[in-house]
C-alpha positions as CSV (number, residue, x, y, z in Angstrom):
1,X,140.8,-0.9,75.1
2,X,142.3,-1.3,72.0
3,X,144.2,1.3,69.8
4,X,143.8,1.5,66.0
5,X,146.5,2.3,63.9
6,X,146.2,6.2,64.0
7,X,145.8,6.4,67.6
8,X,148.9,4.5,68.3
9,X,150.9,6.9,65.9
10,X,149.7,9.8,67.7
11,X,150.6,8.0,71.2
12,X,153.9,8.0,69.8
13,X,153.6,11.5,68.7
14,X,152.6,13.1,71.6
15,X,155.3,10.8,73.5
16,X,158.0,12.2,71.0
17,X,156.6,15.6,72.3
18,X,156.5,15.0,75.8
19,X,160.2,13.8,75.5
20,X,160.7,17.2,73.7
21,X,159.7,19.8,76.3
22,X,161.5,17.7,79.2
23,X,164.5,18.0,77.2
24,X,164.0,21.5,76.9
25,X,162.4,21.6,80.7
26,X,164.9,19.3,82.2
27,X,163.8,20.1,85.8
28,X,159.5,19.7,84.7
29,X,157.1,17.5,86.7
30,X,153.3,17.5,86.5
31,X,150.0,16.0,86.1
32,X,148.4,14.5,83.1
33,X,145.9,17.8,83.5
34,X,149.0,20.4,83.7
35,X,151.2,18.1,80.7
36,X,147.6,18.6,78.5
37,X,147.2,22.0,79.7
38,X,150.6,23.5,79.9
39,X,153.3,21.8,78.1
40,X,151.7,20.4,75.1
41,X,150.1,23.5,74.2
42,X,154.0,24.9,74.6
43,X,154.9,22.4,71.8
44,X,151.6,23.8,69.3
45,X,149.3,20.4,70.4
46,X,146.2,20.3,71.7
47,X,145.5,16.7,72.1
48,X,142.6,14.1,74.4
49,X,143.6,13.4,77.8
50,X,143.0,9.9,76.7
51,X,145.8,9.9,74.1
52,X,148.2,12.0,76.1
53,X,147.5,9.4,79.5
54,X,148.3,6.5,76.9
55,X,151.4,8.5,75.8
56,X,152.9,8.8,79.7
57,X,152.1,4.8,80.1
58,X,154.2,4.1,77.3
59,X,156.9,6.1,78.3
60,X,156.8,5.0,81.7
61,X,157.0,1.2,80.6
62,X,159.5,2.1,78.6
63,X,161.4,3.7,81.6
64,X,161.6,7.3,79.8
65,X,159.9,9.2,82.2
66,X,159.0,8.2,86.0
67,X,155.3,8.5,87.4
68,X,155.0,9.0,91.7
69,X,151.5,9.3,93.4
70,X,151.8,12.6,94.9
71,X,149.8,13.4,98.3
72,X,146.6,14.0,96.6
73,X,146.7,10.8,95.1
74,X,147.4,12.3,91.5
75,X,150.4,10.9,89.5
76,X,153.3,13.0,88.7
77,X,155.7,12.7,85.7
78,X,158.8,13.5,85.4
79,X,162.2,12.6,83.8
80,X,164.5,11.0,86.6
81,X,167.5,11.8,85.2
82,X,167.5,14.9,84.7
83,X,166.3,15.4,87.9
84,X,169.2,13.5,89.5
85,X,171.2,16.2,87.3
86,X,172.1,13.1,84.7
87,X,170.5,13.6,81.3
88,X,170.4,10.7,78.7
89,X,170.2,11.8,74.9
């Protein structure tokens, strides 16, 4: 699928956000359902799962957040470093 222009500057927005609350949540991991429902809400954004699932791909492939399959089979994401207790600004 292909993004126009406006989606891809709200991918980067809602990755800019998603940086945000782990920076203010530096221990945070969840779900794409509990990042839509819980901490962009936190950050005044109610935005498509679509949109926020392209949002975690691009900042896992650019290595700013990590994704695990959890038992269920869901994906988590988190930031690794600060859950090693290393934080990168």
């Amino acid at each position: 699928m292909q993004n126009n222009h406006s989606d891809e500057i709200e991918i980067m927005r809602i990755a800019s956000e998603i940086r945000r609350y782990l920076g203010n949540h530096p221990q945070g991991v969840d779900t794409i359902d509990g990042i839509t429902k819980w901490w962009l809400p936190q950050q005044r954004i109610e935005e498509s799962s679509l949109l926020v699932q392209q949002a975690l791909d691009y900042l896992v492939s650019e290595s700013r957040i990590e994704r695990i399959t959890s038992l269920d089979g869901k994906y988590l994401y988190f930031d690794s470093n600060s859950v090693h207790g290393e934080q990168k600004h």
